[in-house]
MIDREN-210464 format. One line per 8 residues: number of its first residue (from 1); for each residue x negated, y negated, z of N, C-alpha, C. Coordinates in steps of 0.02 Angstrom, whole numbers. Example, Ala and Ser with C-alpha at 12.3 -4.5 7.8 and 13.67 -1.06 7.14 Angstrom:
// MIDREN-210464
1) -660,284,390,-615,225,390,-660,165,390 ~ -642,112,354,-684,53,357,-645,-2,394
//
This chain:
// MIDREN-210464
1) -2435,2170,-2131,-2448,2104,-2104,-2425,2050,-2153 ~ -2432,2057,-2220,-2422,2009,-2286,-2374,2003,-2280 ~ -2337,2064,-2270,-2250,2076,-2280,-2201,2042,-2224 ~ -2230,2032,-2158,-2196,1992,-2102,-2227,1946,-2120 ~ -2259,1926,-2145,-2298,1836,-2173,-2227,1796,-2224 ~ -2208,1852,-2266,-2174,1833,-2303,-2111,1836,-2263 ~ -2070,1869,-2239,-2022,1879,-2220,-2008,1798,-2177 ~ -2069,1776,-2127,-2073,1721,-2079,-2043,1679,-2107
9) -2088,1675,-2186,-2088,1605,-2242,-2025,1596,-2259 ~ -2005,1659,-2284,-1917,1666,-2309,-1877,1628,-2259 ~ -1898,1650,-2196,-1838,1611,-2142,-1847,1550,-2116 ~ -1918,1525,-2123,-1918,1446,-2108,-1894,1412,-2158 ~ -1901,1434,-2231,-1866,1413,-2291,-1805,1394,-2271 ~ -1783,1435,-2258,-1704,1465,-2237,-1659,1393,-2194 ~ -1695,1402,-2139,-1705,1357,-2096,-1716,1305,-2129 ~ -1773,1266,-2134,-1757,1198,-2178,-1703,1189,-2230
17) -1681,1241,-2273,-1626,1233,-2313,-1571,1192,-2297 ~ -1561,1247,-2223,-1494,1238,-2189,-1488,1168,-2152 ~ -1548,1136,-2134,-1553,1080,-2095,-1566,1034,-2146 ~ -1594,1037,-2191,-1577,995,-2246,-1516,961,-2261 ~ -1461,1037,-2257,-1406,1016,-2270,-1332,978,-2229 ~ -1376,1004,-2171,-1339,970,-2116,-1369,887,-2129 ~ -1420,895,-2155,-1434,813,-2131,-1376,765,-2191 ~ -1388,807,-2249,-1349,756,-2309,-1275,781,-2294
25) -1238,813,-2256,-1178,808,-2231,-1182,748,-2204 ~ -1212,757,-2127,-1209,693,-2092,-1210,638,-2127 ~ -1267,620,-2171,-1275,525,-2191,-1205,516,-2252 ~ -1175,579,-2274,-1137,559,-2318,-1053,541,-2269 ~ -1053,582,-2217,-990,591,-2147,-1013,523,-2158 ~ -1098,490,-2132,-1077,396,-2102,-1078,369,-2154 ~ -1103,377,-2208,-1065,341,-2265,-980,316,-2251 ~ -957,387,-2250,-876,392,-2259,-863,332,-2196
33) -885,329,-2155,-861,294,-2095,-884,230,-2135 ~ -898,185,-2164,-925,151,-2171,-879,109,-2224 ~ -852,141,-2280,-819,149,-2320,-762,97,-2320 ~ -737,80,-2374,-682,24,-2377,-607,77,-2390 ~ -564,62,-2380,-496,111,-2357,-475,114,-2441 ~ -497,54,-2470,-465,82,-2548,-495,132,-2580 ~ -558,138,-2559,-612,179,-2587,-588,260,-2561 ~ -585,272,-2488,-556,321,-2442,-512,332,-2479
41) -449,290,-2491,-404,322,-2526,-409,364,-2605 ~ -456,353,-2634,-450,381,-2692,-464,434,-2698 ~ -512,450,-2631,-552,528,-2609,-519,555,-2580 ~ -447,549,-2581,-367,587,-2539,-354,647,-2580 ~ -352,701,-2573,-348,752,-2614,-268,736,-2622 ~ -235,795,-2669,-162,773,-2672,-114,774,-2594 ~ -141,836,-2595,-96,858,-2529,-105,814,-2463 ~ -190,765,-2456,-181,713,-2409,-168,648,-2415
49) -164,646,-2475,-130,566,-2520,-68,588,-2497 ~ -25,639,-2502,44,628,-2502,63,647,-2417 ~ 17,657,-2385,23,649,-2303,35,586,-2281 ~ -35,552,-2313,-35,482,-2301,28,447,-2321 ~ 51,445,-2380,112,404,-2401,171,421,-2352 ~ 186,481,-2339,243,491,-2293,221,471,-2229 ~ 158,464,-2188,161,444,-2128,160,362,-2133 ~ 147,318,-2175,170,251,-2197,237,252,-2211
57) 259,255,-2226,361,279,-2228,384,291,-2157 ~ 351,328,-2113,367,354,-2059,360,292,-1996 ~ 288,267,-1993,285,213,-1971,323,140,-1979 ~ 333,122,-2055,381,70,-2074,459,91,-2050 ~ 488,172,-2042,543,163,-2019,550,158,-1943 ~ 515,197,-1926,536,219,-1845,487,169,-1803 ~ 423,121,-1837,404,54,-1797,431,-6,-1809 ~ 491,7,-1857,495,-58,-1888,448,-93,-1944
65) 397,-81,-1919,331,-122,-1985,363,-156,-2047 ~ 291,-196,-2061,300,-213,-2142,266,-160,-2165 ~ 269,-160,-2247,219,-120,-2277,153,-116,-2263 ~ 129,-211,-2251,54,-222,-2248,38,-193,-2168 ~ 89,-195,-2113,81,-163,-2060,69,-119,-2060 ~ 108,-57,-2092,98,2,-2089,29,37,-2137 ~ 31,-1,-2171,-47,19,-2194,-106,4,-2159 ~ -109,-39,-2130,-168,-59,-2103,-189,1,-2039
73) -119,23,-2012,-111,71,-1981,-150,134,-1989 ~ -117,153,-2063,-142,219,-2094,-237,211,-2081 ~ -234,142,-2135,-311,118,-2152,-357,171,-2096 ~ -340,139,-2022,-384,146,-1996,-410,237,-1971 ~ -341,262,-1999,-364,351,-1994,-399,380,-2047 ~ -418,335,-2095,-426,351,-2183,-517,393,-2172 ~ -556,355,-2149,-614,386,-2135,-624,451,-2098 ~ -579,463,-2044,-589,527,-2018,-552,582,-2037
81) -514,544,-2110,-464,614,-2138,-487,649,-2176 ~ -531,576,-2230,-575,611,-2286,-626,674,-2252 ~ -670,628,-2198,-716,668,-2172,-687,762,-2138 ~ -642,753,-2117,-611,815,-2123,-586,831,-2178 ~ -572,810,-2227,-564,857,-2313,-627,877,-2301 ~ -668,821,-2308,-730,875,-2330,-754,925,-2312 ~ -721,944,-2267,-764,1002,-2214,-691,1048,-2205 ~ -648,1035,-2239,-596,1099,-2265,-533,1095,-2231
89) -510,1046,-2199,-468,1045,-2143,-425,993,-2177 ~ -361,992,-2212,-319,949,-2244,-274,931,-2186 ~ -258,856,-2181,-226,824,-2128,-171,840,-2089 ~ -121,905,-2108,-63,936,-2068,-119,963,-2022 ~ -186,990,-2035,-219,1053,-2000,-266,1018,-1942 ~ -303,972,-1969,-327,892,-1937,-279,877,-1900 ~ -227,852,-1900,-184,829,-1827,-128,869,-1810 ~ -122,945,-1843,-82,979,-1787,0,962,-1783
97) 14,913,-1839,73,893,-1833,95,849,-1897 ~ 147,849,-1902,207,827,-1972,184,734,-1980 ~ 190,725,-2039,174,642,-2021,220,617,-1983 ~ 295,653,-1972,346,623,-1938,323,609,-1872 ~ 301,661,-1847,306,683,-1794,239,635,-1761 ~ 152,631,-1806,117,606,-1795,125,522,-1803 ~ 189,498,-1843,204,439,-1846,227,405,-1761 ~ 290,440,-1740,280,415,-1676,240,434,-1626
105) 189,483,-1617,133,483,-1580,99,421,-1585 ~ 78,382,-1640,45,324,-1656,48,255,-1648 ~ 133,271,-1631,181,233,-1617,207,202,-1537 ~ 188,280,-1513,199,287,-1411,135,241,-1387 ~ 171,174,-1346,128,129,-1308,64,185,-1272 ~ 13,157,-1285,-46,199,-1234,-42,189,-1162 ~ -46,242,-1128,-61,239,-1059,-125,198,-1045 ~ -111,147,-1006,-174,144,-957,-220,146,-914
113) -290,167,-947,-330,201,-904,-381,161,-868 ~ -426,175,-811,-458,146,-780,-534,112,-808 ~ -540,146,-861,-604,138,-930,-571,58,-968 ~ -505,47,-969,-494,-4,-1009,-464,-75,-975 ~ -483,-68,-879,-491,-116,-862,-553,-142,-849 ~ -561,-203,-852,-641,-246,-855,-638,-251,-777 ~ -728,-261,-768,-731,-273,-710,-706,-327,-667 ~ -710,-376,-710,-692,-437,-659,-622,-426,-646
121) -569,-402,-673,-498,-368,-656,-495,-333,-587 ~ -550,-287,-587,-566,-261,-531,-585,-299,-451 ~ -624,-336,-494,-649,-370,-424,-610,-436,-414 ~ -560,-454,-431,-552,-500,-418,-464,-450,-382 ~ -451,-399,-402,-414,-360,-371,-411,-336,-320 ~ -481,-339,-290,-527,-319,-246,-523,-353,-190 ~ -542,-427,-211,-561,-480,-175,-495,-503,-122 ~ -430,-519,-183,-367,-505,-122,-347,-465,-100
129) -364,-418,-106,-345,-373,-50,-401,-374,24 ~ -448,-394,6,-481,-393,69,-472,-460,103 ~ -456,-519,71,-429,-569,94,-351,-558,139 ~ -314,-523,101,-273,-500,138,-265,-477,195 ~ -324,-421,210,-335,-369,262,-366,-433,318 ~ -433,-451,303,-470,-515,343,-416,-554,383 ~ -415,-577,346,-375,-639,345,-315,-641,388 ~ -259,-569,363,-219,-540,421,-219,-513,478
137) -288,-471,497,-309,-447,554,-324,-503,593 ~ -371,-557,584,-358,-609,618,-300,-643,653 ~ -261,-634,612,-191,-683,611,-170,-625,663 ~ -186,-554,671,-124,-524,714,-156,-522,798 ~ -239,-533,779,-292,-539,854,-273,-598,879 ~ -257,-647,837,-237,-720,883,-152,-737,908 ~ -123,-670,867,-44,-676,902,-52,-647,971 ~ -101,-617,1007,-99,-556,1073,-157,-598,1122
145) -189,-659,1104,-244,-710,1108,-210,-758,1156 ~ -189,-737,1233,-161,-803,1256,-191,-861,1274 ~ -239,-847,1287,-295,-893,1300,-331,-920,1253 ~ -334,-979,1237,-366,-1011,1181,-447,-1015,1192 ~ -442,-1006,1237,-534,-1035,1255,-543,-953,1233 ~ -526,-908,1228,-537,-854,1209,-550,-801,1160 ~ -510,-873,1109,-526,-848,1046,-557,-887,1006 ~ -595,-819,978,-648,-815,939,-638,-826,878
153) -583,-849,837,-578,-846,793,-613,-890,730 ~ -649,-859,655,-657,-884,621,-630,-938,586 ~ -656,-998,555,-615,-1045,500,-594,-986,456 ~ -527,-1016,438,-496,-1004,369,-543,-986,302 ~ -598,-1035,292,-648,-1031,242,-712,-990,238 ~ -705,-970,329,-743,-914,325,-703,-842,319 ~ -665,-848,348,-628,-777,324,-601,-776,242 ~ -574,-811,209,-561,-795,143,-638,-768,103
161) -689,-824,116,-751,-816,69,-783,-753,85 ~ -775,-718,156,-829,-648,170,-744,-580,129 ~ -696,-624,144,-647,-565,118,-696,-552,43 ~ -674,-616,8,-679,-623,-79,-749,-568,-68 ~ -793,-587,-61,-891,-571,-74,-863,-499,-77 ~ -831,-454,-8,-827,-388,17,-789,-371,-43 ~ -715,-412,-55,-687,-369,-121,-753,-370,-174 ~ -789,-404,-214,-825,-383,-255,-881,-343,-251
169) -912,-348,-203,-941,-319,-183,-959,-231,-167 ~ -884,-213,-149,-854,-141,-168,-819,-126,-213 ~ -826,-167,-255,-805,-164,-329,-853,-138,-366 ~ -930,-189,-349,-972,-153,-394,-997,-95,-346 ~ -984,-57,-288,-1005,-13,-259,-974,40,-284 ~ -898,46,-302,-875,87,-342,-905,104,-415 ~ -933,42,-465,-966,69,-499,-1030,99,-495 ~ -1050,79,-462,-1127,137,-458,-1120,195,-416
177) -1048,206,-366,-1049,312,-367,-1011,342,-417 ~ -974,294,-453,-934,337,-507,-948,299,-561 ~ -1018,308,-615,-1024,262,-659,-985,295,-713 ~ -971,258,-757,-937,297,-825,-981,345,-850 ~ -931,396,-875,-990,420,-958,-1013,503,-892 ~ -1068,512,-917,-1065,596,-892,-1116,591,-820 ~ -1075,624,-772,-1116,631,-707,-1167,615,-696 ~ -1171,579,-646,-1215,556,-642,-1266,559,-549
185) -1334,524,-525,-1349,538,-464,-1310,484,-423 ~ -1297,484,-364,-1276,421,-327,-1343,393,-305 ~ -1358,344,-330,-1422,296,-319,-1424,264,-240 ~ -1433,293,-197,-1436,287,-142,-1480,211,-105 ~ -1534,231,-133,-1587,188,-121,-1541,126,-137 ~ -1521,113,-191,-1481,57,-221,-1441,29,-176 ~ -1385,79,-164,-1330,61,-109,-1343,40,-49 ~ -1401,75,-15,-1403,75,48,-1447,-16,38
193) -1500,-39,6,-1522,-93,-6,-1459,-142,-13 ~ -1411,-147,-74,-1341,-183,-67,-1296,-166,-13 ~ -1305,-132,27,-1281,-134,103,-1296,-203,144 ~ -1365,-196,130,-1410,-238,191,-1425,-300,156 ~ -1417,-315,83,-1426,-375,58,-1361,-417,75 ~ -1302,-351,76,-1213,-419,78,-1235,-392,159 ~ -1252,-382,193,-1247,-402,265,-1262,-471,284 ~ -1347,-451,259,-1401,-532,262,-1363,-566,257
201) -1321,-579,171,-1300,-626,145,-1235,-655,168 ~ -1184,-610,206,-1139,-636,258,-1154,-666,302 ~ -1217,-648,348,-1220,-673,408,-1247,-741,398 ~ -1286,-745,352,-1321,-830,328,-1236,-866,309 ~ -1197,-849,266,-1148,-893,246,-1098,-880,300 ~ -1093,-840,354,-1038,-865,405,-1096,-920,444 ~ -1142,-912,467,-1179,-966,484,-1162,-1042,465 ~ -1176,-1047,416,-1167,-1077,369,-1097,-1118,364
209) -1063,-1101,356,-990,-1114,357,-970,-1135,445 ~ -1008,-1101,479,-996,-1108,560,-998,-1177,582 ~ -1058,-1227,527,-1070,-1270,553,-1025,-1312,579 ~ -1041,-1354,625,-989,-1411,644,-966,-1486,577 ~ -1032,-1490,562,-1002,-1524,498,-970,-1498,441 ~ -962,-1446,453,-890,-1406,400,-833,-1386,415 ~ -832,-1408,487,-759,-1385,514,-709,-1415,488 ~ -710,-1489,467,-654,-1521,437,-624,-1461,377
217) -669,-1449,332,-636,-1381,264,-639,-1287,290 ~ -685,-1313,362,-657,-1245,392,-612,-1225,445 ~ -551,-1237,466,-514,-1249,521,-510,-1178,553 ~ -512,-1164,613,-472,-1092,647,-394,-1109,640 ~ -365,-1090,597,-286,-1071,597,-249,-1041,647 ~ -205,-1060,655,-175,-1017,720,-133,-968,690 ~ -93,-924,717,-94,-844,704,-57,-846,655 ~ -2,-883,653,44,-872,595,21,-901,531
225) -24,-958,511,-61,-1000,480,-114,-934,425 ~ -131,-878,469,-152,-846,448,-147,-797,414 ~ -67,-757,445,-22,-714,414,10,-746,357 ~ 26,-795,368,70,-820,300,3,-826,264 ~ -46,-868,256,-134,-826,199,-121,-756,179 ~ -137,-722,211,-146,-655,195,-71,-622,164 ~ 6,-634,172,46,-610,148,39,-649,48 ~ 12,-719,70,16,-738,-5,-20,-728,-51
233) -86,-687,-5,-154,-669,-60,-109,-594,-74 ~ -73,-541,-13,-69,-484,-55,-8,-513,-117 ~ 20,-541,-109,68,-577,-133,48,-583,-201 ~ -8,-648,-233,-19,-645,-271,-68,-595,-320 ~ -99,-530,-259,-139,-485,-299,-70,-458,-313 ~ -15,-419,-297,32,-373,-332,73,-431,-394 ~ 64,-484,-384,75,-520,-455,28,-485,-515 ~ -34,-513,-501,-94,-501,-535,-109,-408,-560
241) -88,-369,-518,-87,-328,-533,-41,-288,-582 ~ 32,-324,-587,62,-305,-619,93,-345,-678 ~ 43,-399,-693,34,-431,-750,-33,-378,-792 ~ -78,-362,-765,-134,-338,-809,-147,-251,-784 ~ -80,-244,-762,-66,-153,-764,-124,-108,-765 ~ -148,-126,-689,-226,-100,-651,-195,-49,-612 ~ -233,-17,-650,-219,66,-600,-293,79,-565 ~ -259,94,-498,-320,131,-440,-327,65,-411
249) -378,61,-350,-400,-9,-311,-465,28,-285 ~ -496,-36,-262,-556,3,-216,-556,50,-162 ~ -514,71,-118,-491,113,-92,-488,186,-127 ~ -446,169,-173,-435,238,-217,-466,227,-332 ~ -535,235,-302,-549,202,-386,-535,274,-410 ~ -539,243,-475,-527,306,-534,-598,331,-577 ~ -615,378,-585,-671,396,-629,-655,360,-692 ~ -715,316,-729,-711,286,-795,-735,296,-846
257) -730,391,-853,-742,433,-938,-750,386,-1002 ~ -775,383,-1045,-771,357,-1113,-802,424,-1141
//
């Protein structure tokens, strides 16, 4: 019985040892992160001091750079190189590749992903396109509309403003079934409530807008009045879109991993 008493002791020892030592790895790893790059540099063993110098050479030739460019460059890999010395992995073994070779990797423009557009990019990406859609479906119900007493058609100011609300609106609906970061539930309760709140809240502001003392800033457009709207909203979203190089739309969003 003494003898498994002891044996227990030996291994919780053991155990705390080992977690001990994990812990002063770790605070010394966020030290290293923490660290000023001249400092990093001095803790360059030979063989990753002289990685570093050739992938600064590599960068100043094949980016063009200044010196101070290309260092600042290096700078910012300096913490996670040391931190891999320390743990036995010298920087050819750490990135798998030649500084040449890792120079223009560093160098290749990044793809853009759906994580590094902001929301309001989104929704305002959003917004013309449903202005578009609104706005044009109208315009094509009042070209087939011979009868004027017949149509029903919305002001101009009501169809752009329920487009805009709907683009954002399924903007942020896309973020809450595909939130970033790791799987997650679809909050139902949530959605189905922001269902019925942008309903409410349409039907009060087409009201609203319906009135007769707003017809002067809300006019019914006639059909073409409306198509030419909607060709200049998609118009100016594929401007907009391909000034701030937005990949996916609400239709087709993209999962937003970090």
């Amino acid at each position: 019985m003494a003898e498994k008493e002891t044996q227990q002791t030996k291994i919780d020892v053991n155990k705390q040892e080992k977690l001990k030592e994990q812990v002063t790895t770790q605070n010394r790893d966020d030290k290293l992160q923490q660290a000023e790059p001249t400092e990093l540099r001095k803790q360059l063993s030979n063989k990753n001091s002289d990685y570093v110098f050739r992938l600064q050479k590599e960068l100043e030739e094949q980016g063009k750079l200044g010196s101070a460019d290309a260092s600042k460059r290096v700078d910012e890999l300096l913490a996670d190189l040391v931190v891999a010395q320390h743990h036995g992995k010298p920087a050819s073994t750490f990135y798998g590749m030649s500084p040449k070779i890792k120079a223009a990797d560093m160098l290749k423009p990044k793809k853009k992903t759906a994580a590094d557009i902001p929301f309001w990019q989104y929704a305002v990406d959003s917004a013309l396109l449903y202005i578009a859609i609104f706005v044009g479906l109208f315009g094509v119900i009042a070209l087939f509309t011979t009868n004027q007493k017949e149509n029903s058609q919305m002001g101009i100011l009501t169809l752009v403003s329920v487009g805009a609300a709907m683009g954002v609106f399924m903007t942020k609906y896309n973020d809450w079934v595909m939130p970033a970061g790791k799987q997650q539930k679809i909050p139902w309760g949530k959605l189905i409530l922001g269902f019925a709140g942008l309903l409410l809240g349409l039907f009060v502001w087409i009201w609203l807008v319906s009135l007769p003392v707003l017809q002067p800033i809300n006019p019914v457009l006639p059909a073409m009045g409306n198509i030419i709207i909607a060709v200049l909203a998609y118009g100016i979203r594929w401007f907009f879109r391909r000034h701030f190089q937005i990949v996916g739309s609400v239709f087709t969003p993209k999962p937003k991993d970090k």
